[in-house]
C-alpha positions in Angstrom: 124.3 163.0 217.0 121.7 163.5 214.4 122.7 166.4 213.6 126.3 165.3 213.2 124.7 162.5 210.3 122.9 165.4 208.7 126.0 167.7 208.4 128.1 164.8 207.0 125.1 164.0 204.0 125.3 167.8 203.1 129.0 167.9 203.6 129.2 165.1 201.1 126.6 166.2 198.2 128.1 169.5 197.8 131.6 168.1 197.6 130.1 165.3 195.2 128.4 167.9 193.2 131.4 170.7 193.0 133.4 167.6 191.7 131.2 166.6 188.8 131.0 170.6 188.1 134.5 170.7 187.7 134.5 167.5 185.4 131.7 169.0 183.2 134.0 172.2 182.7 137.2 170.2 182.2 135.2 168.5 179.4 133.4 171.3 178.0 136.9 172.7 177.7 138.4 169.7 176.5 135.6 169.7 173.7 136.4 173.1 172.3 140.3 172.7 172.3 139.1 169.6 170.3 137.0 171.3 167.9 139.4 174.0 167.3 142.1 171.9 167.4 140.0 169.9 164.1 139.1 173.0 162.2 142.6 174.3 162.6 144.1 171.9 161.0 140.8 171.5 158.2 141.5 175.6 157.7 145.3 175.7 157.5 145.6 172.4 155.3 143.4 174.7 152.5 145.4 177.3 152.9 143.0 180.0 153.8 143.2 183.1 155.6 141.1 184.1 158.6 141.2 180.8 159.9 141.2 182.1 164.1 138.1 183.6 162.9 136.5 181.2 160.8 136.8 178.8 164.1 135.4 180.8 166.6 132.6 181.7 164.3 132.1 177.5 164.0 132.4 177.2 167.5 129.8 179.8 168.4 127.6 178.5 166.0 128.3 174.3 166.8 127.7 175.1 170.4 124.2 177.1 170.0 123.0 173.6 168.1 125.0 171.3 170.2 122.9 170.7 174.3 126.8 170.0 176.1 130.6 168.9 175.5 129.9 165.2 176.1 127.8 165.1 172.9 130.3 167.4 171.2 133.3 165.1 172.1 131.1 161.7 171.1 129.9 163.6 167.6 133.7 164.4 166.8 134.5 160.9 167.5 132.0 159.0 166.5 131.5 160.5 163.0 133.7 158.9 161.1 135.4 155.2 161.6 138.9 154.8 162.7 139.8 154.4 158.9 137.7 157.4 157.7 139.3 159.3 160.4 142.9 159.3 159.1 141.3 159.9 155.4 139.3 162.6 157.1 142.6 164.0 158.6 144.9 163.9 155.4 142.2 165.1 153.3 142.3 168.9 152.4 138.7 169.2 152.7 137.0 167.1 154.9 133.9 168.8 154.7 133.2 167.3 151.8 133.7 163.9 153.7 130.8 165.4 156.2 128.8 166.0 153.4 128.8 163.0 151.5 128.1 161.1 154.8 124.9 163.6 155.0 123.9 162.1 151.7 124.2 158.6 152.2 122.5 159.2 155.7 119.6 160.8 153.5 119.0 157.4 150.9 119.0 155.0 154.1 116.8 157.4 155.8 119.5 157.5 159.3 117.8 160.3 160.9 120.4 160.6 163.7 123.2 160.5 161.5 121.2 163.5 159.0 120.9 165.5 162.6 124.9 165.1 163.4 126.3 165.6 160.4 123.9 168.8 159.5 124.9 170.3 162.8 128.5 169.7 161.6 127.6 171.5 158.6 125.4 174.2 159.5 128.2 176.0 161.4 130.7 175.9 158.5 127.9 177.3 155.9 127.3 180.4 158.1 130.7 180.9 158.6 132.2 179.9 155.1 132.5 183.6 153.6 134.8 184.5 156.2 137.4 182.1 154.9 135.7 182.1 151.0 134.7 178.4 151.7 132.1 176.4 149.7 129.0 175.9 151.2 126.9 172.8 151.5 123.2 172.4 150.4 121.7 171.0 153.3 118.7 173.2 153.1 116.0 170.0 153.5 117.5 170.0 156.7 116.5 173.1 158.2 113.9 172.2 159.9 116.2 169.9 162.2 118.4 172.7 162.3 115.6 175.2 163.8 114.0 172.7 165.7 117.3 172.3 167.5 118.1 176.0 167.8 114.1 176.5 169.6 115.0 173.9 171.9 118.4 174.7 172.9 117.1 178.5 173.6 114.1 177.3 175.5 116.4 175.3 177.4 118.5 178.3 177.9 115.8 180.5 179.1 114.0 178.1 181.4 117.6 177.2 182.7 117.5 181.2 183.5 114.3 181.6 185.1 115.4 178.9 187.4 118.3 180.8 188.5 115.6 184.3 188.9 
């Protein structure tokens, strides 16, 4: 009978833990069908060429910054108010909406905000020549940038070693 009990327990964590796998990838994907979705529209409204690559270039980059989908998903909707979304969305270039957050984030010294919109940034600056795009100064910021980056390949690497 014991056994029985502990069969049931293992039974039951791997079918909990297969399910929250599944949810994790249905939201990863959901977050990049999101983010494509966003810098479609960002890269079509300007007109410019390229823009298939432009956005996997972003999303390459935005997920090498960014730890998982959940914080992807919460930074795309959380960045803007309801009201600065539908600006954000008619706007031609809302990039420069991004960036002019960035600086009022920098006067009242909103270090979380500086980190999310600088990741938003950051990808779009590397991959701005593809589509002839004006980049954004947000070199004081590279050190959040990098510091980032270090962590998210350390996590990477220890998360490999694990699997060794």
């Amino acid at each position: 009978m014991n056994i029985f009990k502990y069969k049931i327990v293992i039974l039951v964590t791997l079918l909990s833990l297969s399910a929250c796998g599944s949810n994790y990838e249905n939201l990863e994907e959901k977050a990049r069908i999101e983010l494509k979705k966003e810098l479609g529209k960002y890269c079509e409204a300007n007109n410019y060429s390229y823009c298939e690559i432009y956005t996997k270039c972003y999303i390459d980059i935005f997920y090498q910054l960014n730890q998982d989908a959940q914080y992807t998903l919460r930074l795309l909707s959380n960045v803007m108010s309801e009201s600065e979304q539908s600006k954000f969305n008619n706007q031609k270039n809302p990039m420069d909406i991004i960036y002019s957050k960035l600086k009022d984030s920098e006067e009242k010294n909103d270090k979380y905000s500086i980190l999310n919109y600088s990741a938003m940034l950051y990808p779009h600056n590397k991959c701005s020549s593809i589509i002839n795009a004006e980049s954004y100064n947000i070199s004081r910021h590279q050190n959040i940038i990098d510091r980032l980056l270090y962590e998210k390949k350390s996590l990477i690497i220890t998360k490999e070693k694990l699997n060794i």
